[in-house]
C-alpha positions as CSV (number, residue, x, y, z in Angstrom):
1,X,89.4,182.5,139.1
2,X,90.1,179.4,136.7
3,X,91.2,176.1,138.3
4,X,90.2,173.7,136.2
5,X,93.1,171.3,135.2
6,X,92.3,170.1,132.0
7,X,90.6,171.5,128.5
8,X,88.0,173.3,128.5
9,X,84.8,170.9,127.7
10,X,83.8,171.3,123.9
11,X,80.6,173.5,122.9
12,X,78.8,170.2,121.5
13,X,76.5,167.7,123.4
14,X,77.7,166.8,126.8
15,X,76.6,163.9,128.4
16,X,76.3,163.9,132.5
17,X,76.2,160.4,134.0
18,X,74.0,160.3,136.3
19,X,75.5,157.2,138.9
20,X,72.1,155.5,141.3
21,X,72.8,153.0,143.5
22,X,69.7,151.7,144.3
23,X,68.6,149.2,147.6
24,X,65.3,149.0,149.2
25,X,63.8,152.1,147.7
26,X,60.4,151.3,145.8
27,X,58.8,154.1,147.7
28,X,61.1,156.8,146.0
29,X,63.2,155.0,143.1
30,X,60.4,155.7,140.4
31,X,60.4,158.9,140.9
32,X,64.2,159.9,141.6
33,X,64.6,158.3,138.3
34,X,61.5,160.1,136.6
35,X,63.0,163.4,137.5
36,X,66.2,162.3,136.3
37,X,65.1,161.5,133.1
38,X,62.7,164.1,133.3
39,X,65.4,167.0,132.8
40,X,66.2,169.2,130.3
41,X,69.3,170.8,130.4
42,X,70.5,173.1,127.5
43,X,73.9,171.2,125.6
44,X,73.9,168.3,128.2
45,X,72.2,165.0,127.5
46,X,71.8,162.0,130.3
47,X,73.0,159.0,130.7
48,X,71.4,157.5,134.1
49,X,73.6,154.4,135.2
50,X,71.4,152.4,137.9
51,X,73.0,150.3,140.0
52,X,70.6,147.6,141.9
53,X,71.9,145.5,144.9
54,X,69.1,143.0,144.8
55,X,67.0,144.5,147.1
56,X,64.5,142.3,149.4
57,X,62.1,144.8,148.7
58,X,60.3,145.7,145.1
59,X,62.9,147.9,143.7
60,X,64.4,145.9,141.2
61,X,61.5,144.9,139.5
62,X,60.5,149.1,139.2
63,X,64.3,149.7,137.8
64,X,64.3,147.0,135.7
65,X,60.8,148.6,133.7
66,X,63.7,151.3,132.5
67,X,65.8,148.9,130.9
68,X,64.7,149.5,127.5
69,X,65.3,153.4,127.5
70,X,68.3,154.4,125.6
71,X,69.3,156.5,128.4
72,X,69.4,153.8,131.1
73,X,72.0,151.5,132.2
74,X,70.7,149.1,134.4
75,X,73.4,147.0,136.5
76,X,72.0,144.5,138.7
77,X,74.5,143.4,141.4
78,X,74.5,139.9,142.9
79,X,74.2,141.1,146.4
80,X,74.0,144.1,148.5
81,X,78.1,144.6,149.5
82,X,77.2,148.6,150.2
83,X,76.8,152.2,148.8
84,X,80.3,152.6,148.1
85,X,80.1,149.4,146.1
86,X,77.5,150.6,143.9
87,X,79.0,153.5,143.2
88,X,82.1,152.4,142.3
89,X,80.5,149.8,139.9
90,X,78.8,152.8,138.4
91,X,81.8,154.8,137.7
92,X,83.1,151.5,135.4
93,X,79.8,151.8,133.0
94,X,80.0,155.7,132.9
95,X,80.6,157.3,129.9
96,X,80.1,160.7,130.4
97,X,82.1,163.5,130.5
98,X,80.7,164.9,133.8
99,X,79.9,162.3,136.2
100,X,77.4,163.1,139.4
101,X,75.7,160.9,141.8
102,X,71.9,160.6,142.7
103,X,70.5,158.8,145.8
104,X,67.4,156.9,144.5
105,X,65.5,158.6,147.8
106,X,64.0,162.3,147.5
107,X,66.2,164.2,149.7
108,X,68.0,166.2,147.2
109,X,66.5,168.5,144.2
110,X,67.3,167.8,140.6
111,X,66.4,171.3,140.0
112,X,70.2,171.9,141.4
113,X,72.1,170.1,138.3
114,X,72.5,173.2,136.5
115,X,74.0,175.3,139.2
116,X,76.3,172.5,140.0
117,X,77.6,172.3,136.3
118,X,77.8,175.7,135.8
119,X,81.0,176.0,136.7
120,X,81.9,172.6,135.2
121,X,81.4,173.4,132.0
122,X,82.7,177.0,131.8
123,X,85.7,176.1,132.6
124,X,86.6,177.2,136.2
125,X,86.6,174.3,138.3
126,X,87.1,170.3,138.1
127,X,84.8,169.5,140.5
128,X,81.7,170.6,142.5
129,X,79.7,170.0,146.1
130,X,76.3,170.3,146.7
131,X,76.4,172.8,149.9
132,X,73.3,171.4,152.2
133,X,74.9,174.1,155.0
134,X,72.9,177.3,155.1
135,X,74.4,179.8,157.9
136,X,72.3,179.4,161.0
137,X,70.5,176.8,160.3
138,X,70.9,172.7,161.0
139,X,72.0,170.4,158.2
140,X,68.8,168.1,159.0
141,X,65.7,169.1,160.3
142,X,63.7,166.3,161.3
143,X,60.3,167.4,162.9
144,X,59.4,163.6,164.1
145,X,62.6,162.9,165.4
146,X,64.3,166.2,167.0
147,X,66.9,164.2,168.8
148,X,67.7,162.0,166.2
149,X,68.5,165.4,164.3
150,X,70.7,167.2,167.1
151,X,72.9,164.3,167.4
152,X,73.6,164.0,163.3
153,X,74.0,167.4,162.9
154,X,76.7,167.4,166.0
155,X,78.2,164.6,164.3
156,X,78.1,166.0,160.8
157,X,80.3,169.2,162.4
158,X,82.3,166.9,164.2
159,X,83.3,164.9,161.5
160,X,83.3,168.2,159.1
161,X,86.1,169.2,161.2
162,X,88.2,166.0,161.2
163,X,87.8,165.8,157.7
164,X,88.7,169.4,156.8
165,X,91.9,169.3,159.9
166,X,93.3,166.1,158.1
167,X,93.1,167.2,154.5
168,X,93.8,170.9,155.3
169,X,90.0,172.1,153.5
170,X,87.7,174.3,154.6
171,X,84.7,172.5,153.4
172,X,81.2,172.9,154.9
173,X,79.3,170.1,153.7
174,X,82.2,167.6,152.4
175,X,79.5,164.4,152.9
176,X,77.0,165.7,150.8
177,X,75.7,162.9,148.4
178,X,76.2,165.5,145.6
179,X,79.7,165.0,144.7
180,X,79.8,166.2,140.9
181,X,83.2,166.2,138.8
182,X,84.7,166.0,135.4
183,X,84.9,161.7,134.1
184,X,89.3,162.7,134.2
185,X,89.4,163.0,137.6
186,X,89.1,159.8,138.5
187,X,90.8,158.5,135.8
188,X,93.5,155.5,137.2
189,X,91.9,156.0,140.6
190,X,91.2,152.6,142.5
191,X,88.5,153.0,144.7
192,X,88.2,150.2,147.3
193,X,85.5,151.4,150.0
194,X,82.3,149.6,150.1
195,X,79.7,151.7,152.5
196,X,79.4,155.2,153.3
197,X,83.1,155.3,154.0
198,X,83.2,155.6,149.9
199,X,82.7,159.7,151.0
200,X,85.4,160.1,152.4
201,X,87.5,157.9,150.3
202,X,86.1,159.6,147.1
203,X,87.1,163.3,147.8
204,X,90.2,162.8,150.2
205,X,91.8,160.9,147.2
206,X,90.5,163.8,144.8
207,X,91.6,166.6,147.6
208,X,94.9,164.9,147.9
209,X,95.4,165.0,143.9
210,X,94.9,168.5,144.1
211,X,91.4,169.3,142.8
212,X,90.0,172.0,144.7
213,X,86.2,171.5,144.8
214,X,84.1,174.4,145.3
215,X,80.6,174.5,147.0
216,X,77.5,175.0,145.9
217,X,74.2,175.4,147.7
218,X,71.2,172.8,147.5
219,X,67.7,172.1,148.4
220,X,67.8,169.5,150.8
221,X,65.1,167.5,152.7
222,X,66.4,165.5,155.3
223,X,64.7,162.1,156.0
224,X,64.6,159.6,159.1
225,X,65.5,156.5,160.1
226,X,61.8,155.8,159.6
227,X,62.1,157.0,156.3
228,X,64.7,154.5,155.0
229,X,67.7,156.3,156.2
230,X,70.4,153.2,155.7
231,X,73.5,155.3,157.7
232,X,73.8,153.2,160.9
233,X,74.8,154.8,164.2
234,X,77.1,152.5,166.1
235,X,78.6,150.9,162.5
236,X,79.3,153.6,160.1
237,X,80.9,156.1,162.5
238,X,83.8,154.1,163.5
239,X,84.6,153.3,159.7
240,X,84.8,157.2,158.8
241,X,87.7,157.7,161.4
242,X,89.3,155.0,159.8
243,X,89.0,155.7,156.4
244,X,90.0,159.5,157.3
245,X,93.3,158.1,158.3
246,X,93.5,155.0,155.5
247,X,93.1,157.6,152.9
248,X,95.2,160.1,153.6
249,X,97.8,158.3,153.8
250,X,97.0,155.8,151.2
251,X,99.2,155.5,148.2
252,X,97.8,157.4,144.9
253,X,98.6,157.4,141.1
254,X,100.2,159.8,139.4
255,X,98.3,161.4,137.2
256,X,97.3,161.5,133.5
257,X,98.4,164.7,131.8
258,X,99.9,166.0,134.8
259,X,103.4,168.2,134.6
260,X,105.8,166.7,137.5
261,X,108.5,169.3,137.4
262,X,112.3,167.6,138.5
263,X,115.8,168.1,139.0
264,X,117.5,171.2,139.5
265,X,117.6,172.1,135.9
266,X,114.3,172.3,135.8
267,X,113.7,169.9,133.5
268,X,110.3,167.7,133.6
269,X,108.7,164.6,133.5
270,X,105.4,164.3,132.0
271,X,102.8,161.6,133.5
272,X,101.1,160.4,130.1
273,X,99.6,157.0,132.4
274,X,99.1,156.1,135.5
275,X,102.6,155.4,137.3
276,X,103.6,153.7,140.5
277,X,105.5,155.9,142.9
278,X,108.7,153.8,142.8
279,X,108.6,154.6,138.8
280,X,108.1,158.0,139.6
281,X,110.9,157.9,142.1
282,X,113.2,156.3,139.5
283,X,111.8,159.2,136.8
284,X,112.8,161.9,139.1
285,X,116.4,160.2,140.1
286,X,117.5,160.2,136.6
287,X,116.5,163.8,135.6
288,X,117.7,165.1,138.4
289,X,121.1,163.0,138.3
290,X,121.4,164.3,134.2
291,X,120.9,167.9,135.4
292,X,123.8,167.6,137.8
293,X,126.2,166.0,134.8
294,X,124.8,169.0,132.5
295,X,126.2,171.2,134.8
């Protein structure tokens, strides 16, 4: 079943952007950004857009050895304001026609980047999740740190279901760092989270403009706190049940290209820019009114 909402992606070239925020990672950065690079993916060239927060440790100095490869764009923020930050700074240098984002740790397989744009590029879908869920098992498995691992994976279900109750989904895995969708979809979005609230404001916004992602499983190698793990027990929680609520509720743009259908003629308005919802409002008040005096 097709439920893509826009053209069907041409048979040339495509490029995937690749968005990498990047902070305190010289352990793993080289190599995320090796296999990255490293891929070869028939009809789908890579644009990698790194994003360093001026790390305290040596990762900017490793990123910034990339510089000069055509495929790299290397942004080097001021300070550290966040994940969400990052990202969104990403999305402004992206050029691609698929975007996707890459942690600069090892948890997640480039190996999966074809199964995620498979349906991306045929056509079917608009957007795509990497699925870490496999039935019966945990989300994490951390052999060092067992409790550490029982209480995210009772939180991930926990906030699985707040997420899926307030949006009306029945997503699985909806914080998966693989979040992969076509460049229009975001398109006259403002994005305004700046840490690992960015999740949730990234695919409640697209969920509430009616893309309908579908899920995909992934490799996934959970690591610790120990590890690097920047997601911060007593901080971050309290900012998703917020941002659940900021977001869903939030004001949105219409959309490009999107068919509003008004009035009680049937007659319609077509979007062709981002529009406030008092224009919209307005749009809809005048057809309908001209329907009534047609009739």
């Amino acid at each position: 079943m097709k439920d893509s909402r826009f053209a069907k992606l041409p048979s040339t070239p495509l490029t995937l952007t690749v968005v990498m925020p990047a902070y305190n990672e010289a352990d793993t950065v080289a190599t995320a950004i090796e296999r990255v690079l490293g891929l070869d993916i028939p009809n789908v060239d890579i644009e990698l857009v790194i994003v360093e927060s001026n790390s305290s440790d040596a990762t900017r100095s490793i990123v910034s050895r990339y510089a000069a490869d055509s495929r790299v764009r290397l942004i080097l923020q001021a300070a550290p304001r966040g994940k969400g930050a990052a990202v969104r700074e990403g999305f402004i240098h992206a050029t691609g026609d698929i975007i996707l984002i890459q942690d600069a740790d090892l948890e997640y397989s480039v190996e999966d980047y074809p199964r995620l744009l498979e349906p991306i590029i045929r056509g079917d879908v608009d957007f795509t999740l990497g699925s870490r869920h496999v039935p019966g098992e945990p989300v994490r498995v951390m052999h060092a740190s067992r409790e550490v691992a029982f209480v995210m994976n009772a939180a991930h279900w926990v906030f699985t279901w707040l997420f899926n109750i307030t949006y009306g989904t029945k997503l699985r895995d909806p914080f998966t760092m693989y979040k992969v969708f076509r460049a229009e979809c975001i398109e006259g979005i403002v994005f305004v989270a700046d840490r690992f609230d960015f999740d949730w404001e990234l695919l409640g916004k697209l969920v509430r403009l009616g893309y309908k992602p579908i899920e995909i499983p992934v490799e996934y190698s959970a690591r610790g706190f120990e590890g690097g793990k920047k997601v911060r027990f007593f901080r971050d929680p309290p900012t998703w049940i917020a941002a659940c609520l900021r977001f869903r509720f939030c004001r949105l743009p219409a959309r490009r290209r999107d068919l509003h259908e008004v009035g009680e003629g049937g007659g319609r308005y077509v979007a062709e820019r981002p529009l406030s919802e008092q224009t919209l409002e307005r749009a809809v008040d005048a057809m309908a009114s001209r329907a009534r005096d047609a009739r």
